[in-house]
Every structure is written in structure tokens, then in C-alpha cells.
Jmol script that loads the backbone (N, CA, C; Angstrom):
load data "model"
ATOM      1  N   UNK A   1       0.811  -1.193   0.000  1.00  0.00           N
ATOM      2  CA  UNK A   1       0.000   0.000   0.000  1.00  0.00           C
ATOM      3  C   UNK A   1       0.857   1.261   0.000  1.00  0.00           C
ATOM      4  N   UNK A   2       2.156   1.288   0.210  1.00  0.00           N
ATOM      5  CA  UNK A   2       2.928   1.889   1.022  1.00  0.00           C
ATOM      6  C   UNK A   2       3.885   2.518  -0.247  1.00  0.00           C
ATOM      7  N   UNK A   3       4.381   1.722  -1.090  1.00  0.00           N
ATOM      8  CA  UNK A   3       5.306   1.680  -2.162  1.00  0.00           C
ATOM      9  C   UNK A   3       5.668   2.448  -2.641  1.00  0.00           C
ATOM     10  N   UNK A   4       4.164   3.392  -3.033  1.00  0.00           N
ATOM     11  CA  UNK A   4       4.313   4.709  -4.103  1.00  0.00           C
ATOM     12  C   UNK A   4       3.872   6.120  -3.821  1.00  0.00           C
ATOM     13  N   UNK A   5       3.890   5.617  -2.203  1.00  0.00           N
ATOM     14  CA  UNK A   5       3.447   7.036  -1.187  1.00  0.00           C
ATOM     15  C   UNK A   5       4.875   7.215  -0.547  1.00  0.00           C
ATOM     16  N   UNK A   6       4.809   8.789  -0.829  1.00  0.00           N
ATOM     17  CA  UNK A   6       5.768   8.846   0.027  1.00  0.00           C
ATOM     18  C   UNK A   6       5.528   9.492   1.935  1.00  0.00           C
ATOM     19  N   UNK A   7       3.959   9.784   2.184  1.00  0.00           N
ATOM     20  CA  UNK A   7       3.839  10.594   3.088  1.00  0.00           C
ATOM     21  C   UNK A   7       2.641   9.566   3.701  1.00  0.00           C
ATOM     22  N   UNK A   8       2.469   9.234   4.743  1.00  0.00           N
ATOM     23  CA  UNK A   8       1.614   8.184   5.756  1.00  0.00           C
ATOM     24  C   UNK A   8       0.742   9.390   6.125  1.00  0.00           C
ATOM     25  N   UNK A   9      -0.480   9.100   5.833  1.00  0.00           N
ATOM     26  CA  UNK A   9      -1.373   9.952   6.325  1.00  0.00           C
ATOM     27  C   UNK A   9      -2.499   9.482   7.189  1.00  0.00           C
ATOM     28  N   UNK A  10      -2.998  10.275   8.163  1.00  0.00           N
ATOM     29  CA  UNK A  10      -3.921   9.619   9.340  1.00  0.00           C
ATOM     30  C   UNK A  10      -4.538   8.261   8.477  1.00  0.00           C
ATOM     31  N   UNK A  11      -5.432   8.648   7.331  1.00  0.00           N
ATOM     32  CA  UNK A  11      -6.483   7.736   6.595  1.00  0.00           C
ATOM     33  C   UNK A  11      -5.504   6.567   6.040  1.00  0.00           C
ATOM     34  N   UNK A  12      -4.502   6.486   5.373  1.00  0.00           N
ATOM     35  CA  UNK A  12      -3.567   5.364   5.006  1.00  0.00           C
ATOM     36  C   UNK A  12      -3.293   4.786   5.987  1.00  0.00           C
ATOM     37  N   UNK A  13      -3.176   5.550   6.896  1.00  0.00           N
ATOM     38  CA  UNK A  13      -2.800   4.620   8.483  1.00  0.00           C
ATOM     39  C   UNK A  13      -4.066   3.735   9.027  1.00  0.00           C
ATOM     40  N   UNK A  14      -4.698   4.187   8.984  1.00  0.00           N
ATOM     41  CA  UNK A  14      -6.027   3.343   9.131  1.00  0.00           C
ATOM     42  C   UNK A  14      -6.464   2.225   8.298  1.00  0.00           C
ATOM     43  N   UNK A  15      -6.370   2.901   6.721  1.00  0.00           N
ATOM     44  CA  UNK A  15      -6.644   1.587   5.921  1.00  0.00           C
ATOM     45  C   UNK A  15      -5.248   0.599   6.085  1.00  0.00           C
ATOM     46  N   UNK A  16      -3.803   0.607   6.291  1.00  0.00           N
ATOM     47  CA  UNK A  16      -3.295   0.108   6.359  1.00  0.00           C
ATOM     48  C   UNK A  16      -3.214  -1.013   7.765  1.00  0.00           C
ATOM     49  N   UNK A  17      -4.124  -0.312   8.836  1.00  0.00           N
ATOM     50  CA  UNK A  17      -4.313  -1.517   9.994  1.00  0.00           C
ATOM     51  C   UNK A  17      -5.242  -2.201   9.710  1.00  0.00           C
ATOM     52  N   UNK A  18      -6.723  -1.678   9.223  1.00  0.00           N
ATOM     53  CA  UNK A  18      -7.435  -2.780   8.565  1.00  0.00           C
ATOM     54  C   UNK A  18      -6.917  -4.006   7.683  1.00  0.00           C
ATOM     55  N   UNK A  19      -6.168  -3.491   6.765  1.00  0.00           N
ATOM     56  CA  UNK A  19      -5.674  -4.210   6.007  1.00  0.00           C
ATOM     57  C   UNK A  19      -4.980  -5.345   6.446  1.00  0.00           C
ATOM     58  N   UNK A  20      -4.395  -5.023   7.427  1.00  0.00           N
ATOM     59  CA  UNK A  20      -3.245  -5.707   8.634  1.00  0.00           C
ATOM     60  C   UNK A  20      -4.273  -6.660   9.220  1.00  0.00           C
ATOM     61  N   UNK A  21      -5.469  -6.299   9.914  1.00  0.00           N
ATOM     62  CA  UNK A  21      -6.611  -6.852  10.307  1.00  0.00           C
ATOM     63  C   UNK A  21      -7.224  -7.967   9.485  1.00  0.00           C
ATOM     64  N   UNK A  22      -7.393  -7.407   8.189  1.00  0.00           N
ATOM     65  CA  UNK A  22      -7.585  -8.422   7.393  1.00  0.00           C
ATOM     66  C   UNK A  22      -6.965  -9.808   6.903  1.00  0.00           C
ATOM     67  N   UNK A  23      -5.835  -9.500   6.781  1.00  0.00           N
ATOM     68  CA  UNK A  23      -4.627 -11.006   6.672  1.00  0.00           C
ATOM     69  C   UNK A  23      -4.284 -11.686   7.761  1.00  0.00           C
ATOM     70  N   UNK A  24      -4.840 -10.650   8.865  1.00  0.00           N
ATOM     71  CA  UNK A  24      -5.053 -11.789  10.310  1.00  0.00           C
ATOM     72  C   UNK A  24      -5.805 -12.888  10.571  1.00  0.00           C
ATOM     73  N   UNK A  25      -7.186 -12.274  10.111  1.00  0.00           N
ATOM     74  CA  UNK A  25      -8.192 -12.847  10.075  1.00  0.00           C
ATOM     75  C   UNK A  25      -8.355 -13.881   9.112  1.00  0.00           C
ATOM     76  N   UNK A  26      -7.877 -13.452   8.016  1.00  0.00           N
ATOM     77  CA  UNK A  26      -7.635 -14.627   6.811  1.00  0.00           C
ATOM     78  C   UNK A  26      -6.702 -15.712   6.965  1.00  0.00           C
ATOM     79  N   UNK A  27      -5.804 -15.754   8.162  1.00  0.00           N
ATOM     80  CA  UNK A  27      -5.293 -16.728   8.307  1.00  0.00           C
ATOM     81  C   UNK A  27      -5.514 -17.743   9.684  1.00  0.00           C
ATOM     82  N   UNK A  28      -6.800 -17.326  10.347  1.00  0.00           N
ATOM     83  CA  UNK A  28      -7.362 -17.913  11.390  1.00  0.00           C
ATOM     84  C   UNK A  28      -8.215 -19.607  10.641  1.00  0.00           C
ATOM     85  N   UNK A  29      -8.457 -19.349   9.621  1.00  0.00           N
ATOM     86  CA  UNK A  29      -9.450 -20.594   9.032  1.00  0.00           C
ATOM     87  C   UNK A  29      -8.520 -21.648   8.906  1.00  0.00           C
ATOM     88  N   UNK A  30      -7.497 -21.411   7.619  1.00  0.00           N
ATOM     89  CA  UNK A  30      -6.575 -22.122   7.538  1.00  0.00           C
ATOM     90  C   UNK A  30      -5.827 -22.864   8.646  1.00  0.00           C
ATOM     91  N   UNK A  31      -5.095 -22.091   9.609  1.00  0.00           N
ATOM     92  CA  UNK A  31      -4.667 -22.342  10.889  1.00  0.00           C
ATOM     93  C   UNK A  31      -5.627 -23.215  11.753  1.00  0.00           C
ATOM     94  N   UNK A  32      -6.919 -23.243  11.884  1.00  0.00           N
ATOM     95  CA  UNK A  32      -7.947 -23.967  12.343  1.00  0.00           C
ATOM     96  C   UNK A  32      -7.947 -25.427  12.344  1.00  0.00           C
ATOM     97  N   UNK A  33      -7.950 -25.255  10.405  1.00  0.00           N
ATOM     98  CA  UNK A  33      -7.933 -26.652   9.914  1.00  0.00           C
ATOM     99  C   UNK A  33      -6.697 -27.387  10.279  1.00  0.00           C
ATOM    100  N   UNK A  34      -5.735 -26.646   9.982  1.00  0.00           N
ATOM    101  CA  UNK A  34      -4.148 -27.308  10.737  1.00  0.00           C
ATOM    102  C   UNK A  34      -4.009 -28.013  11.890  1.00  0.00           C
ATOM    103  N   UNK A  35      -4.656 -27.078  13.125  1.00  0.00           N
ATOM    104  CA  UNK A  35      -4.643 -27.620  14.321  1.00  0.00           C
ATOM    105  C   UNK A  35      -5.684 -28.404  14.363  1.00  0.00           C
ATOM    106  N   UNK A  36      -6.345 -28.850  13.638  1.00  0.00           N
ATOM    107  CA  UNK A  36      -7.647 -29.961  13.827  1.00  0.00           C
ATOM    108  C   UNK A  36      -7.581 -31.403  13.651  1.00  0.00           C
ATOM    109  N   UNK A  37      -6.650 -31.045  11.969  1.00  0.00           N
ATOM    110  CA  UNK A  37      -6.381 -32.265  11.355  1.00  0.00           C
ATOM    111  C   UNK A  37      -5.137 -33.093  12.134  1.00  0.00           C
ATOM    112  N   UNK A  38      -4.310 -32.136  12.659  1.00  0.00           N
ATOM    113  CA  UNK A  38      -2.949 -32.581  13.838  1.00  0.00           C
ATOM    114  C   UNK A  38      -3.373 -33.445  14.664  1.00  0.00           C
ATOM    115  N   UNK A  39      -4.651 -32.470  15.382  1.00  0.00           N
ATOM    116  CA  UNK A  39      -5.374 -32.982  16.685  1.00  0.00           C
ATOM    117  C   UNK A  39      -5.614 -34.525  16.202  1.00  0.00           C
ATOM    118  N   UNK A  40      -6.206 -34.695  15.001  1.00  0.00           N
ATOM    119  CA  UNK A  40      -7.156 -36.017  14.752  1.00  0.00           C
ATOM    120  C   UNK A  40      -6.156 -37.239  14.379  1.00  0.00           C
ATOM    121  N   UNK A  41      -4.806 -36.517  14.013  1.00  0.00           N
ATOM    122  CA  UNK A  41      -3.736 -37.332  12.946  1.00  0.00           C
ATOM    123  C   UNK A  41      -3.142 -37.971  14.695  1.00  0.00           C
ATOM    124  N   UNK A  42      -2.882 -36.816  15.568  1.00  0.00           N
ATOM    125  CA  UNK A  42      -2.299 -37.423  16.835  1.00  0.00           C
ATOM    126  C   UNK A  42      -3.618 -38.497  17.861  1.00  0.00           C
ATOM    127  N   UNK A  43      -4.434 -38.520  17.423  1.00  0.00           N
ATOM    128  CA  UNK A  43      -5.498 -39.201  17.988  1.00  0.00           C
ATOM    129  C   UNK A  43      -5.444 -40.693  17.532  1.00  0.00           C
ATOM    130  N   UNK A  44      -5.455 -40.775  15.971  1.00  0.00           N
ATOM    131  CA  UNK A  44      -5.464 -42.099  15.328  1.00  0.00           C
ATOM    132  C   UNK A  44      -3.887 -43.132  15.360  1.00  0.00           C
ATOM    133  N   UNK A  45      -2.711 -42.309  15.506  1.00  0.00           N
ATOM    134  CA  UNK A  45      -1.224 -42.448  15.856  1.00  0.00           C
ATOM    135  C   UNK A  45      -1.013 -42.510  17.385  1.00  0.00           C
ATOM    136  N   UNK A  46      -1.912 -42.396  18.349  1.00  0.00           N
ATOM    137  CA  UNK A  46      -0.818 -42.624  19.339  1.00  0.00           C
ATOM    138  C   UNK A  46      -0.708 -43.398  19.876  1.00  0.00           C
ATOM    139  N   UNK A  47       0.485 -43.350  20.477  1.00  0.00           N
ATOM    140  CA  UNK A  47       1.345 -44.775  20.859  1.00  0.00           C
ATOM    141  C   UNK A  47       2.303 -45.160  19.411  1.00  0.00           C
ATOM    142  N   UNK A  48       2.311 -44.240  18.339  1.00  0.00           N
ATOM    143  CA  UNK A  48       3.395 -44.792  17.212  1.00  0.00           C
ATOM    144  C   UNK A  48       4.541 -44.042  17.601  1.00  0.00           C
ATOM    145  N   UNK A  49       5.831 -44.498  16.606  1.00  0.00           N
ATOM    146  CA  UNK A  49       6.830 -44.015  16.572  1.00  0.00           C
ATOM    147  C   UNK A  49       7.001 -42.384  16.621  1.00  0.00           C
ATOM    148  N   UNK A  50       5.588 -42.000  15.726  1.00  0.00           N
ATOM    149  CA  UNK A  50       5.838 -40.799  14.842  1.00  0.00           C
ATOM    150  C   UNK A  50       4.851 -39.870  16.147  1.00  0.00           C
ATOM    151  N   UNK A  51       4.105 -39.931  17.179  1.00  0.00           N
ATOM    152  CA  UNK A  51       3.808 -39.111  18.067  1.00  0.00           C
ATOM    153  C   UNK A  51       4.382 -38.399  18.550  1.00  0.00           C
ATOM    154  N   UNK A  52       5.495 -38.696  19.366  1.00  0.00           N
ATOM    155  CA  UNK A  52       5.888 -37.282  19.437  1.00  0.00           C
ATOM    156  C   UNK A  52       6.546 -36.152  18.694  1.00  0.00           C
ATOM    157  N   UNK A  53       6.687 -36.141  17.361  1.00  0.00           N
ATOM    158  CA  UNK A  53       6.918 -35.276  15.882  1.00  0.00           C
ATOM    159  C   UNK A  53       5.471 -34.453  16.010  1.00  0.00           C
ATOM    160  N   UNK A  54       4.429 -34.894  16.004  1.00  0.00           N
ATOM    161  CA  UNK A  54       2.857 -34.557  15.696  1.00  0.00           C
ATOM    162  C   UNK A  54       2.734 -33.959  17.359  1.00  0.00           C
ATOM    163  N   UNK A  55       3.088 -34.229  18.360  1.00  0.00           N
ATOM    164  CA  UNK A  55       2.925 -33.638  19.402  1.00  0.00           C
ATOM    165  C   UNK A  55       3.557 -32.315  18.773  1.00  0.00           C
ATOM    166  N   UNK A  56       4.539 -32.452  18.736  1.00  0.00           N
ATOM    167  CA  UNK A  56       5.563 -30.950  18.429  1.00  0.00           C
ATOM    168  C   UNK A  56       4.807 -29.812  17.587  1.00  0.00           C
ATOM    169  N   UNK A  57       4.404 -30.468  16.470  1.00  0.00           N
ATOM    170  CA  UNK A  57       3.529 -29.840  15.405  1.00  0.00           C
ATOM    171  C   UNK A  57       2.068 -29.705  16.200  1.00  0.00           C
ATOM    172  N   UNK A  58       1.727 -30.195  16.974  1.00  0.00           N
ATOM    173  CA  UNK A  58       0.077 -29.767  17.325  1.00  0.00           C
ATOM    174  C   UNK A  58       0.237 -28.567  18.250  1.00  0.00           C
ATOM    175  N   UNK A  59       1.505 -28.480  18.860  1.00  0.00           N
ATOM    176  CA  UNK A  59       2.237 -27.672  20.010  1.00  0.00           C
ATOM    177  C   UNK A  59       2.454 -26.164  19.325  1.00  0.00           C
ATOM    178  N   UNK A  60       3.201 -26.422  18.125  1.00  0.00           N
ATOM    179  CA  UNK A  60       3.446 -25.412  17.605  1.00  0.00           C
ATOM    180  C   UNK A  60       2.361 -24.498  16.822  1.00  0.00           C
ATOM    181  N   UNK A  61       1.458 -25.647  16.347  1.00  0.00           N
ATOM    182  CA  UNK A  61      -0.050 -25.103  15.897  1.00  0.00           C
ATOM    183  C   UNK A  61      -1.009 -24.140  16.819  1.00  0.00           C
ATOM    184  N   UNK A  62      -0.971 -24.581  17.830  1.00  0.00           N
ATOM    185  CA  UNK A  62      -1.669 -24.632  19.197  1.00  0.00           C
ATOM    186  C   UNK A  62      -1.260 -23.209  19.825  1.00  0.00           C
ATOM    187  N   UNK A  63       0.157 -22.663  19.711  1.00  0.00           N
ATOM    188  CA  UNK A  63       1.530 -21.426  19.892  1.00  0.00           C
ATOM    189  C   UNK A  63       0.611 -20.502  18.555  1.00  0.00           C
ATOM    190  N   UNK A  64       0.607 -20.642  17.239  1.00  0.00           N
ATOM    191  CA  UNK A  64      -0.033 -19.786  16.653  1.00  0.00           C
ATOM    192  C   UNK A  64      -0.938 -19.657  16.811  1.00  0.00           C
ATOM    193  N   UNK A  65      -2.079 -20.045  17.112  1.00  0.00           N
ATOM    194  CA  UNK A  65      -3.423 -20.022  16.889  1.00  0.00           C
ATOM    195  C   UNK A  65      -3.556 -18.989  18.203  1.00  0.00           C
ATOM    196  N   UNK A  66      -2.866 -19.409  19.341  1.00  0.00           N
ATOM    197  CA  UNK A  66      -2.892 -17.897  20.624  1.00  0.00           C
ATOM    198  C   UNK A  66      -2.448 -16.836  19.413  1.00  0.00           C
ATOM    199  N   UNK A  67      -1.449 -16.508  19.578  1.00  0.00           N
ATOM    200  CA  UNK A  67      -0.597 -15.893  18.961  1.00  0.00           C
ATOM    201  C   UNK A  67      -1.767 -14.390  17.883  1.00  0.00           C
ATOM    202  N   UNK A  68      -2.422 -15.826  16.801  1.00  0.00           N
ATOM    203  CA  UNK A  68      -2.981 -15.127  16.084  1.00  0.00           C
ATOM    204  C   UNK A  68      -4.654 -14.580  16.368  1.00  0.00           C
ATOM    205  N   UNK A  69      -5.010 -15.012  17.460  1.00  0.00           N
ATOM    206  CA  UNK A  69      -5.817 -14.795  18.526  1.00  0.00           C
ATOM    207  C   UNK A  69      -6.067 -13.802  19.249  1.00  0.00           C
ATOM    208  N   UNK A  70      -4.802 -13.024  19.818  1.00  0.00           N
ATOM    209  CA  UNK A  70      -3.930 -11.544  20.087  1.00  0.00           C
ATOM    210  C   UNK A  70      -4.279 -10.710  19.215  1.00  0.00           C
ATOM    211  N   UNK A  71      -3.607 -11.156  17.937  1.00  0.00           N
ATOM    212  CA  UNK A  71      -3.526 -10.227  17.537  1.00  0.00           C
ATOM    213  C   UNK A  71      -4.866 -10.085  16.376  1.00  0.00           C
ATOM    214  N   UNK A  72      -5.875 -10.537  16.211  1.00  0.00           N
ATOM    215  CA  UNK A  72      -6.931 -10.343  15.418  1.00  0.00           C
ATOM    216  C   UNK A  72      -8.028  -9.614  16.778  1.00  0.00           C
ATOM    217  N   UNK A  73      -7.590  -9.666  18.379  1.00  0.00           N
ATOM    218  CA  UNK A  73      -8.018  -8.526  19.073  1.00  0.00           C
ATOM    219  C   UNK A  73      -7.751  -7.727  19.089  1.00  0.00           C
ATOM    220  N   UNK A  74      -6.536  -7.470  19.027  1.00  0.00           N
ATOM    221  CA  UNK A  74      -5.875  -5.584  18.631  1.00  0.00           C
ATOM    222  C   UNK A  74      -6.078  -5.027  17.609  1.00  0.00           C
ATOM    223  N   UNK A  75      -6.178  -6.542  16.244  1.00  0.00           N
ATOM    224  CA  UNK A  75      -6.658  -5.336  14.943  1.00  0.00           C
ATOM    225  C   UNK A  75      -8.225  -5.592  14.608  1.00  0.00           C
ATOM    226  N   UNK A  76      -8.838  -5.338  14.787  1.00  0.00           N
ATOM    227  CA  UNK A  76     -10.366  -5.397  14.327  1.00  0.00           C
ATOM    228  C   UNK A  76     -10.415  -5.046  12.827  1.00  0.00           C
ATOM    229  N   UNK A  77     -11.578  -6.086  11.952  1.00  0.00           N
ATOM    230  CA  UNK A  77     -11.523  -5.739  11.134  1.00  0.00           C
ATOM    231  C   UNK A  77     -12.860  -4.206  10.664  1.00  0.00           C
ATOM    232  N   UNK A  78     -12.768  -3.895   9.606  1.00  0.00           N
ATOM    233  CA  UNK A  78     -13.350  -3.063   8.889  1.00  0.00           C
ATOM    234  C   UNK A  78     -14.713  -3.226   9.866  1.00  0.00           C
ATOM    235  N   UNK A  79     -15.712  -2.297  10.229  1.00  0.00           N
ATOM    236  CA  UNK A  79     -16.971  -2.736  10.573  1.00  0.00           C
ATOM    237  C   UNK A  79     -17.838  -2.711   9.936  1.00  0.00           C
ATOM    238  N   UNK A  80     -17.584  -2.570   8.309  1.00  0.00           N
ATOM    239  CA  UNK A  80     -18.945  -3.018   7.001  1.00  0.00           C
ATOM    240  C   UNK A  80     -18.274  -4.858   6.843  1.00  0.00           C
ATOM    241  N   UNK A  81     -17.145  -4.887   7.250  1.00  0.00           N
ATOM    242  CA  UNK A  81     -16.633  -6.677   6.801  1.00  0.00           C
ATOM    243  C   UNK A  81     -17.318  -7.166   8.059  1.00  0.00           C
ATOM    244  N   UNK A  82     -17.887  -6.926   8.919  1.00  0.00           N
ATOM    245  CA  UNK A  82     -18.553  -7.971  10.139  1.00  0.00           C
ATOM    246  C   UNK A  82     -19.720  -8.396   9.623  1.00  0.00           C
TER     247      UNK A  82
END
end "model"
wireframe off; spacefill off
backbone 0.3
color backbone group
């Protein structure tokens, strides 16, 4: 957004946190499915070799999903996108 401005103005600043807001939010679904399918993959595997790898990964899934949780409260999106 930024590229071919050279001066940040109140309103760019704004559309630019929405915007920010927006790719937050767009990556909550995806991330969802990640930690779901982990959840279900470590459910049908455990007790195998390969559990604790999928622990690590449900762990680390589990670390973003707070993470991106935070921060889709600090940025709210647009209030015509609700």
C-alpha cells in the first residue's frame, strides 16, 4: 500500500491496519484446519513411533493459533466486513 506514497497519512494509516486486520483474520481458518487435522492425525497415531513429531507440530499449531488470537483482538476488522 505503502510503495508509491511517500507521506503516511492519518487515513492510510487506518486503511493500512485494517488491512493488517484483514490477513489476520484470513489466516485464522486455515490455521484452524491445521490444528484440527494434527489434533485427529495425533489421535489415530498414538502410541506410534511418529507421536511425538505430531505432538511438536500440534504444540506449535496450538503457539499460533494464541498468537494469532492476540492479535486479530488488537486489529479489528473493517466494521462493514462484520
Amino acid at each position: 500500500m505503502l510503495e508509491n506514497d511517500k507521506e503516511l497519512t492519518p487515513e492510510k494509516a487506518i486503511d493500512l491496519v485494517y488491512e493488517i486486520a484483514e490477513d489476520i483474520h484470513s489466516l485464522n481458518q486455515p490455521l484452524t484446519t491445521l490444528f484440527g487435522q494434527l489434533d485427529l492425525l495425533e489421535f489415530k497415531t498414538r502410541g506410534s513411533e511418529h507421536t511425538p513429531q505430531i505432538l511438536k507440530c500440534l504444540s506449535a499449531a496450538e503457539r499460533l493459533t494464541e498468537i494469532l488470537n492476540k492479535m486479530a483482538h488488537k486489529y479489528p476488522r473493517k466494521p462493514s466486513d462484520r
